[in-house]
TIRO-2110 file (N, C-alpha, C; in Angstrom, 1 decimal):
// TIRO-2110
220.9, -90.8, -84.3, N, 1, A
222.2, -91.0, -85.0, CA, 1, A
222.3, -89.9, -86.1, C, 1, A
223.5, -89.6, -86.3, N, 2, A
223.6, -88.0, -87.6, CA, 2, A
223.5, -88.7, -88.7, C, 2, A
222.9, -88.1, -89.6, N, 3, A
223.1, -88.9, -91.0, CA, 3, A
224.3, -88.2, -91.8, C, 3, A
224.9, -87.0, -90.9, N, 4, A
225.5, -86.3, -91.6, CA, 4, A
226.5, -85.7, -90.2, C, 4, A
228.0, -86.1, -90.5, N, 5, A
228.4, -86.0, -89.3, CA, 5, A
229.2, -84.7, -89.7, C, 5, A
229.2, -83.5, -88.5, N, 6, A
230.0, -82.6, -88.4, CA, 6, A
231.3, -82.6, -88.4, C, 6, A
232.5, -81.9, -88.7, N, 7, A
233.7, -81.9, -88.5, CA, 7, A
234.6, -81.0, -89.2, C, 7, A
235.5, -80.5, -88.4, N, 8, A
236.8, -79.8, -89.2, CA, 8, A
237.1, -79.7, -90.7, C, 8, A
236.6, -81.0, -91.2, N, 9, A
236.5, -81.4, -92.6, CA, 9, A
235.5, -80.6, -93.4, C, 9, A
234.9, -79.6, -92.6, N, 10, A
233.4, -79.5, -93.0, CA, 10, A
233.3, -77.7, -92.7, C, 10, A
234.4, -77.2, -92.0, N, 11, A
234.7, -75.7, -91.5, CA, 11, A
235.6, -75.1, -93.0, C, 11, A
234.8, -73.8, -93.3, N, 12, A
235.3, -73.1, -94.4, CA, 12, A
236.4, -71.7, -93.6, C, 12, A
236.5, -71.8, -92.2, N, 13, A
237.1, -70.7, -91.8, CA, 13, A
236.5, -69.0, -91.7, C, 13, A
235.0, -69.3, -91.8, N, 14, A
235.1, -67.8, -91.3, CA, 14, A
233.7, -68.3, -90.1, C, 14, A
233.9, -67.6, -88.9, N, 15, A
233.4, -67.9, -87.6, CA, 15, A
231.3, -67.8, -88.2, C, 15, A
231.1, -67.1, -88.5, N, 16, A
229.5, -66.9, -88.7, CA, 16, A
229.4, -68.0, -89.8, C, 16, A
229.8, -67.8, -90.6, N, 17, A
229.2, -69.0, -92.1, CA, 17, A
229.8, -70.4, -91.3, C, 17, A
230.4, -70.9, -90.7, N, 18, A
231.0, -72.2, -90.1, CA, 18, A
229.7, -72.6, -89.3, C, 18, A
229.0, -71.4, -88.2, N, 19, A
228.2, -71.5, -87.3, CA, 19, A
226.9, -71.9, -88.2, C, 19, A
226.0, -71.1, -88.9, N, 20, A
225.0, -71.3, -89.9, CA, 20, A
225.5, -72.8, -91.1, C, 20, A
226.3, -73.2, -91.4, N, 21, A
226.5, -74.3, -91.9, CA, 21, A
225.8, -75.6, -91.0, C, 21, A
226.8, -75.5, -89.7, N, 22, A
226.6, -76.5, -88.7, CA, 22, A
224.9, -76.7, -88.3, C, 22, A
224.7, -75.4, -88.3, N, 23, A
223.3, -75.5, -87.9, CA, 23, A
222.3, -75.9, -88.6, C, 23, A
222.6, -75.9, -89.7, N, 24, A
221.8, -76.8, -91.6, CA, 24, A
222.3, -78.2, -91.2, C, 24, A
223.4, -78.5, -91.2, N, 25, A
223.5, -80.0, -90.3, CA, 25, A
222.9, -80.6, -89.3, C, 25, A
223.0, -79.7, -88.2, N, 26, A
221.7, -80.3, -87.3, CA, 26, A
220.3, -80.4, -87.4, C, 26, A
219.8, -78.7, -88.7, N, 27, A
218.5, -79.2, -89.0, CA, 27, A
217.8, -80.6, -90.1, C, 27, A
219.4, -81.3, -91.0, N, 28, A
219.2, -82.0, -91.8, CA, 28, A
219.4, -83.8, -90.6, C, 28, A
220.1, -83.2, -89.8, N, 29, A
220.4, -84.7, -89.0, CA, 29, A
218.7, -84.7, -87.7, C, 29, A
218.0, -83.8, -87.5, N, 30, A
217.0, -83.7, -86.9, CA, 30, A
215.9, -84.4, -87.5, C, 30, A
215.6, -83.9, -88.5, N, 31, A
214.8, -84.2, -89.9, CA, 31, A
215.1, -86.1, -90.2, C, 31, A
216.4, -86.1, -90.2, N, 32, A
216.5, -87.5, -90.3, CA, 32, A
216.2, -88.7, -88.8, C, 32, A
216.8, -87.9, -88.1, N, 33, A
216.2, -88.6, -86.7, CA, 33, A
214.9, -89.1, -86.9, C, 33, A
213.9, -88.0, -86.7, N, 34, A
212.3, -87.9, -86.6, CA, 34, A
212.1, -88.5, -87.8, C, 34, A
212.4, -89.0, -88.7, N, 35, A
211.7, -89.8, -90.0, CA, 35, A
212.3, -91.4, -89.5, C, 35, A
213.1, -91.8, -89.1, N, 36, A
213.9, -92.8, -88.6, CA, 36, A
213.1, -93.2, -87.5, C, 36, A
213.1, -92.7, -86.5, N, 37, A
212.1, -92.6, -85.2, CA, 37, A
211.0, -92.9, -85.1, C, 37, A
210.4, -92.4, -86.2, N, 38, A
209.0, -92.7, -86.5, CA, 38, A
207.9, -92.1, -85.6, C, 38, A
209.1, -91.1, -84.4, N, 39, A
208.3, -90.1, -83.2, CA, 39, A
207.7, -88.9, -83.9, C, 39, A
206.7, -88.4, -83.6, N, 40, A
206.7, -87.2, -83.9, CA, 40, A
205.4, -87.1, -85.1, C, 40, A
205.4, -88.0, -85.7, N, 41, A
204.2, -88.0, -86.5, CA, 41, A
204.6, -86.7, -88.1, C, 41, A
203.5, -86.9, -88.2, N, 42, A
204.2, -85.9, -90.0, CA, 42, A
203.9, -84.5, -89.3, C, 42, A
203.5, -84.1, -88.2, N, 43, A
203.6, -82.7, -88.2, CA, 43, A
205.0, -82.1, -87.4, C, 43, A
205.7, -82.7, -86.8, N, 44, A
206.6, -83.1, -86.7, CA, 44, A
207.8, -82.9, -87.6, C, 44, A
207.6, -83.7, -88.9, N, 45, A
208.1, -84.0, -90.2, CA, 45, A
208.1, -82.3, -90.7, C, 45, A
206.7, -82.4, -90.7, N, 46, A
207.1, -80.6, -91.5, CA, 46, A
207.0, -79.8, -90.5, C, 46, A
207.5, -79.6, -89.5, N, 47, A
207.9, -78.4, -88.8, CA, 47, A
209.3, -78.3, -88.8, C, 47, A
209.6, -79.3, -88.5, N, 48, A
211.3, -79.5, -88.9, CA, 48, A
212.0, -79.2, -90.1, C, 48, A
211.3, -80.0, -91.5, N, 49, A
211.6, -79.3, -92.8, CA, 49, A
211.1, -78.3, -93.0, C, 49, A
210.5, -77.6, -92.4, N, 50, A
210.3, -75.6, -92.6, CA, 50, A
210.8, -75.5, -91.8, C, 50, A
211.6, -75.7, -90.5, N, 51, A
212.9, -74.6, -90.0, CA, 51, A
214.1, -75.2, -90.7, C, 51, A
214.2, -76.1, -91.6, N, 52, A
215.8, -76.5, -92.7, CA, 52, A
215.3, -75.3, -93.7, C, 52, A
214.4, -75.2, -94.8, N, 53, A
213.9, -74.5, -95.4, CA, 53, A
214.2, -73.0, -95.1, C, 53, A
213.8, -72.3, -93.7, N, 54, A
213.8, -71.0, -93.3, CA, 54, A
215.5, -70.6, -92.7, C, 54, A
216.6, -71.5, -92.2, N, 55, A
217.2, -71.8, -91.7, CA, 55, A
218.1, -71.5, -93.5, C, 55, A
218.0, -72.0, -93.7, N, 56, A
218.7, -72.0, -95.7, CA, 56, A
218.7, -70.7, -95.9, C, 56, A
217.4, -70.3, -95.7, N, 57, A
216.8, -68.9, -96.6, CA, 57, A
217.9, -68.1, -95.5, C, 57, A
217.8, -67.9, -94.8, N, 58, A
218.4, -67.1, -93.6, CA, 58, A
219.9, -67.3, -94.1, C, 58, A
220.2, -68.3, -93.9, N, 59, A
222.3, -68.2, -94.5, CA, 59, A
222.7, -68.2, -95.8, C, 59, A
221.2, -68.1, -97.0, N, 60, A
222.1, -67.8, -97.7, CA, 60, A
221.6, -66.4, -97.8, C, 60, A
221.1, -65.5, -97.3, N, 61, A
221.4, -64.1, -97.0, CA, 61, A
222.2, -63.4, -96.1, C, 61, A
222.9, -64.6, -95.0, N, 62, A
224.1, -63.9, -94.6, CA, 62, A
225.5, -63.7, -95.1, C, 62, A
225.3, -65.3, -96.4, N, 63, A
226.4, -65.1, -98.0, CA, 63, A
226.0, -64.0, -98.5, C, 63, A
224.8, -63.9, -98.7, N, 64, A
224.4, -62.8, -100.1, CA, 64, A
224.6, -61.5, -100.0, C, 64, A
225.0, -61.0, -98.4, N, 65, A
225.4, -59.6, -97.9, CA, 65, A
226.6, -59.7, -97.8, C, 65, A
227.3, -60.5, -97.4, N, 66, A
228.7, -60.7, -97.8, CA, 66, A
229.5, -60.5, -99.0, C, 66, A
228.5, -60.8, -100.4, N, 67, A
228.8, -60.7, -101.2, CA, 67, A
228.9, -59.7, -101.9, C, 67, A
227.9, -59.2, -102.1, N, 68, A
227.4, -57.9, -102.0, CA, 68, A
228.4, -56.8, -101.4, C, 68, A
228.4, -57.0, -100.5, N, 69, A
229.4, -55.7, -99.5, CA, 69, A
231.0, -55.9, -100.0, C, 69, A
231.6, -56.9, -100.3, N, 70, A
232.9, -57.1, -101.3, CA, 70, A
232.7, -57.2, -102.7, C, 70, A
231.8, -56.8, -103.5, N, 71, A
231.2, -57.2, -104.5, CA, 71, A
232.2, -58.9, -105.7, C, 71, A
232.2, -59.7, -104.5, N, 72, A
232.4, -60.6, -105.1, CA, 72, A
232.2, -61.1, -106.9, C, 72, A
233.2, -61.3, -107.4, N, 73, A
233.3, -61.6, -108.5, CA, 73, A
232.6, -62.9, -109.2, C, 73, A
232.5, -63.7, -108.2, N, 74, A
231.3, -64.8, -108.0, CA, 74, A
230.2, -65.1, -107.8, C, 74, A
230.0, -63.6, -107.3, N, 75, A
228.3, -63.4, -106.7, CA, 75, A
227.0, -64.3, -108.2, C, 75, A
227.1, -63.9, -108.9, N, 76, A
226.2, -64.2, -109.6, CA, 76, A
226.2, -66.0, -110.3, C, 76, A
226.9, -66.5, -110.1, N, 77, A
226.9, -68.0, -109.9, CA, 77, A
226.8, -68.4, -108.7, C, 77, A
227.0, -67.9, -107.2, N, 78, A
226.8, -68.5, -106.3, CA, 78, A
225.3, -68.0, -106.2, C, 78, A
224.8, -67.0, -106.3, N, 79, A
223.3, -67.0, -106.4, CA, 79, A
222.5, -67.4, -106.9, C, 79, A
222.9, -68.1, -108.1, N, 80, A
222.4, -69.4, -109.2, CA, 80, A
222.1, -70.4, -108.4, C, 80, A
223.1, -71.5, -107.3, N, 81, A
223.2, -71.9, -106.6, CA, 81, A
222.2, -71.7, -105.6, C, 81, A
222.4, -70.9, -104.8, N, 82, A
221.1, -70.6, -103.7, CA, 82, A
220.0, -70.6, -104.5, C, 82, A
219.5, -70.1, -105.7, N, 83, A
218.2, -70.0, -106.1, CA, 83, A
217.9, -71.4, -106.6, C, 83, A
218.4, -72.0, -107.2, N, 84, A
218.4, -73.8, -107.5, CA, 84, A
218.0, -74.5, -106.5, C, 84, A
218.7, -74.2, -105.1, N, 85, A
218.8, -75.1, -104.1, CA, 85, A
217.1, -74.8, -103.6, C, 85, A
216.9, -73.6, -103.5, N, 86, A
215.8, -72.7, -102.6, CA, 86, A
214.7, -73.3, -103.8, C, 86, A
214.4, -73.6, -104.7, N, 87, A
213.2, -73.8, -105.7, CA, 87, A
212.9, -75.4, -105.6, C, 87, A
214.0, -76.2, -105.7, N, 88, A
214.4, -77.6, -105.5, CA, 88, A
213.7, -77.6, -104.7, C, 88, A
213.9, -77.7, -103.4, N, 89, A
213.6, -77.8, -101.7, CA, 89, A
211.9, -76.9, -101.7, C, 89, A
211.9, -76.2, -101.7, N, 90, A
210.5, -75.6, -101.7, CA, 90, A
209.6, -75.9, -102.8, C, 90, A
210.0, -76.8, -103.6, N, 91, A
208.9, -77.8, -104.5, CA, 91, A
208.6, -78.9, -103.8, C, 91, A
209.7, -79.4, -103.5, N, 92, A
209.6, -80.6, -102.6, CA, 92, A
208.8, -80.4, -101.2, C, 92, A
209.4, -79.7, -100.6, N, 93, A
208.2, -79.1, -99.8, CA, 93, A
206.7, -79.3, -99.7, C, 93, A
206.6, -78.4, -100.6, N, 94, A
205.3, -78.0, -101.0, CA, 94, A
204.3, -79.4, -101.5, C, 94, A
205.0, -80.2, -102.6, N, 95, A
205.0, -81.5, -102.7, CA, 95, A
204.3, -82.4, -101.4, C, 95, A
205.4, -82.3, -100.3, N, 96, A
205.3, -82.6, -99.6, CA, 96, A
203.8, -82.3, -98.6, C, 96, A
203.4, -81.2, -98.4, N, 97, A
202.7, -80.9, -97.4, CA, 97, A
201.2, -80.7, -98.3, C, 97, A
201.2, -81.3, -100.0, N, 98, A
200.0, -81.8, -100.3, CA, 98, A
200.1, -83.1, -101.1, C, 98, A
200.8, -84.1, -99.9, N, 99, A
200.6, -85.5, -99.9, CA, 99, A
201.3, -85.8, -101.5, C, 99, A
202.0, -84.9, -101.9, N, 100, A
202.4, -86.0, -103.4, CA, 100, A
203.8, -86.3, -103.8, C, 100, A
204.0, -86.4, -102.0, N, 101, A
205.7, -87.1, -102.1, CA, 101, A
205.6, -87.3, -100.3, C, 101, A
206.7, -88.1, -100.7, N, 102, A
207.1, -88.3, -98.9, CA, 102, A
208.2, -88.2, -98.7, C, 102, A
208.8, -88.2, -97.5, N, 103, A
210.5, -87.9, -97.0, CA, 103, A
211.5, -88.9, -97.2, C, 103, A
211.8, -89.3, -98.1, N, 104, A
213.1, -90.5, -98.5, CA, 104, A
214.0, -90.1, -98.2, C, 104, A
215.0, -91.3, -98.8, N, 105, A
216.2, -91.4, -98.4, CA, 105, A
216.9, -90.6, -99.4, C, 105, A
216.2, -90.0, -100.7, N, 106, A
216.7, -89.5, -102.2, CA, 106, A
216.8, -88.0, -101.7, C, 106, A
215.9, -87.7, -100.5, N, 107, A
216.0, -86.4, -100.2, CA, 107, A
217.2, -86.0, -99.4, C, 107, A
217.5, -87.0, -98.2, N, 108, A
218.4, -86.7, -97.5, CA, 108, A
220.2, -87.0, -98.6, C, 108, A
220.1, -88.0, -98.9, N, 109, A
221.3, -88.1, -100.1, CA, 109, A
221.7, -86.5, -101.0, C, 109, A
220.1, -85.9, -101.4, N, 110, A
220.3, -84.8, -102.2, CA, 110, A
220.8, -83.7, -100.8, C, 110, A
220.2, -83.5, -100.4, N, 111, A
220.4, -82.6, -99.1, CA, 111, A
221.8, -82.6, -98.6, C, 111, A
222.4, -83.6, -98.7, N, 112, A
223.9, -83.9, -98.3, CA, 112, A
224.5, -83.8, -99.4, C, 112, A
224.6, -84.3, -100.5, N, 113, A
225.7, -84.6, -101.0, CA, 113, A
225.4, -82.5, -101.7, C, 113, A
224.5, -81.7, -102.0, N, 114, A
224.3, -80.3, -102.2, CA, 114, A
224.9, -79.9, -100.7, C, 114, A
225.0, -80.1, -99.8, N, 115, A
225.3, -79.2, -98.9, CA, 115, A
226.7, -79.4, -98.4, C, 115, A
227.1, -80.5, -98.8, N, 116, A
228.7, -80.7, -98.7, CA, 116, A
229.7, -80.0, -100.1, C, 116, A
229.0, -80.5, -101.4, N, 117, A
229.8, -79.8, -102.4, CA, 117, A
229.3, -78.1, -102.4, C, 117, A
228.4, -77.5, -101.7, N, 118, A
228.7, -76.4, -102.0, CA, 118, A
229.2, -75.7, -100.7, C, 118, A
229.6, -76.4, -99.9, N, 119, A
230.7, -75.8, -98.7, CA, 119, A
231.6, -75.8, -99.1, C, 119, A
232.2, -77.0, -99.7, N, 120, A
233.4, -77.5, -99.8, CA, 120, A
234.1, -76.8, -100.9, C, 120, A
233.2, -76.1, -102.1, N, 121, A
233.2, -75.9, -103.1, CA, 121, A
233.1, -74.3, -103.3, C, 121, A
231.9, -73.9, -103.3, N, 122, A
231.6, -72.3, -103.6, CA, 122, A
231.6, -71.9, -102.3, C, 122, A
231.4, -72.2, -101.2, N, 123, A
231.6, -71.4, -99.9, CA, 123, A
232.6, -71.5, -99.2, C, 123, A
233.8, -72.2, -100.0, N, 124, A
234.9, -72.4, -99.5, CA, 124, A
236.1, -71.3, -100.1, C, 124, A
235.7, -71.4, -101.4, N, 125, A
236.1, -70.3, -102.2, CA, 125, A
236.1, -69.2, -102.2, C, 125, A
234.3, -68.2, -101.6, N, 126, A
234.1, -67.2, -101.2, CA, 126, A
234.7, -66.9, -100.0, C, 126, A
235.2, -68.1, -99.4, N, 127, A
236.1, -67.2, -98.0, CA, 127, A
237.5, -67.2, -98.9, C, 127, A
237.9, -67.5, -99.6, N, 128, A
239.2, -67.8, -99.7, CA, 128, A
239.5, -65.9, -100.4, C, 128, A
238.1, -66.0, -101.4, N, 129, A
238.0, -64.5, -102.1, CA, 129, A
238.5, -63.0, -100.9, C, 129, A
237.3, -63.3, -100.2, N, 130, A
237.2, -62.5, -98.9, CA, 130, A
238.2, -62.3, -98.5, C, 130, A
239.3, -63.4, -98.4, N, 131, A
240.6, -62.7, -96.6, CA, 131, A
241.1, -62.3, -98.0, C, 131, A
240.9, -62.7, -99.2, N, 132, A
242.0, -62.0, -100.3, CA, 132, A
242.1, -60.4, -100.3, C, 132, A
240.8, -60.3, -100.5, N, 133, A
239.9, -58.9, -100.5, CA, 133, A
240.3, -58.2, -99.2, C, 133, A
240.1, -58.7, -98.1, N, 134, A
240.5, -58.3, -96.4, CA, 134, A
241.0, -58.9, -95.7, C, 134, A
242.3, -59.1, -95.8, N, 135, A
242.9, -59.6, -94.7, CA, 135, A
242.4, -60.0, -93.6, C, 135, A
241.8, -58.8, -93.1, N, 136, A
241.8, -58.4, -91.4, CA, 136, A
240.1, -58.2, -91.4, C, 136, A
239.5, -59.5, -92.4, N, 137, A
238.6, -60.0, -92.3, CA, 137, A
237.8, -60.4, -90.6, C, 137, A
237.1, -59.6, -90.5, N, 138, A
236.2, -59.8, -89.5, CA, 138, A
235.4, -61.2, -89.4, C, 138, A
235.6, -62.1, -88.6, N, 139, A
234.7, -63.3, -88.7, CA, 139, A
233.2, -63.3, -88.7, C, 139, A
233.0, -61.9, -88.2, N, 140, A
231.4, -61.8, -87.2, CA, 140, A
230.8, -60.8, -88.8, C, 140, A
230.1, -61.4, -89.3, N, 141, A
228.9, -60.6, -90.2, CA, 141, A
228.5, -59.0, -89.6, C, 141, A
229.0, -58.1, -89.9, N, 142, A
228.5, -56.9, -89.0, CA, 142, A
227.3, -56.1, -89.6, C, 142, A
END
């Protein structure tokens, strides 16, 4: 069952950041499966939260070249953002894989309710900046 359901509600409009969003969704609704499940055992558990982790790191450098290449006027608060998110999560992590925390429900709550307000919010905005910037905005990251 998703703990986090996909939808049109949830599309910022540009073809690659839509695709890499979705796919943070499936690595957070995976994550929640296998802790639910109780299949898979903790190695399991952290193989899965190191591909959400690596999966993160990865899209938000397909923002961060985006940004960069239109030299967005927002770049340096939305990289506040990515670096918050990326330190947060890789403590917990880390936490995690020397026994001094476990995978709650506080995690997935955090993981959702950060990955919905900053779609909805700063990566919704940076597309909005973009087609401003380029019209004839390319969907595909080149």
């Amino acid at each position: 069952m998703a703990y986090i359901k996909w939808g049109p509600d949830l599309e910022i409009g540009h073809s690659t950041i839509d695709y890499q969003h979705r796919t943070l969704v499936n690595r957070l609704n995976d994550l929640y499966d296998i802790k639910q499940s109780g299949k898979g055992g903790e190695v399991l558990l952290q193989v899965v939260l190191d591909e959400l982790v690596q999966y993160a790191q990865y899209h938000f450098a397909t923002e961060e070249k985006l940004m960069a290449k239109y030299a967005l006027p927002e770049t340096e608060e939305h990289l506040a953002q990515h670096k918050a998110f990326a330190e947060k999560v890789g403590k917990f992590r880390s936490d995690y894989l020397h026994h001094k925390t476990e995978i709650t429900e506080d995690l997935f709550v955090f993981l959702t309710q950060w990955l919905k307000n900053h779609i909805l919010g700063t990566d919704k905005q940076m597309v909005v900046t973009l087609r401003e910037l380029d019209p004839d905005l390319d969907p595909f990251v080149r």
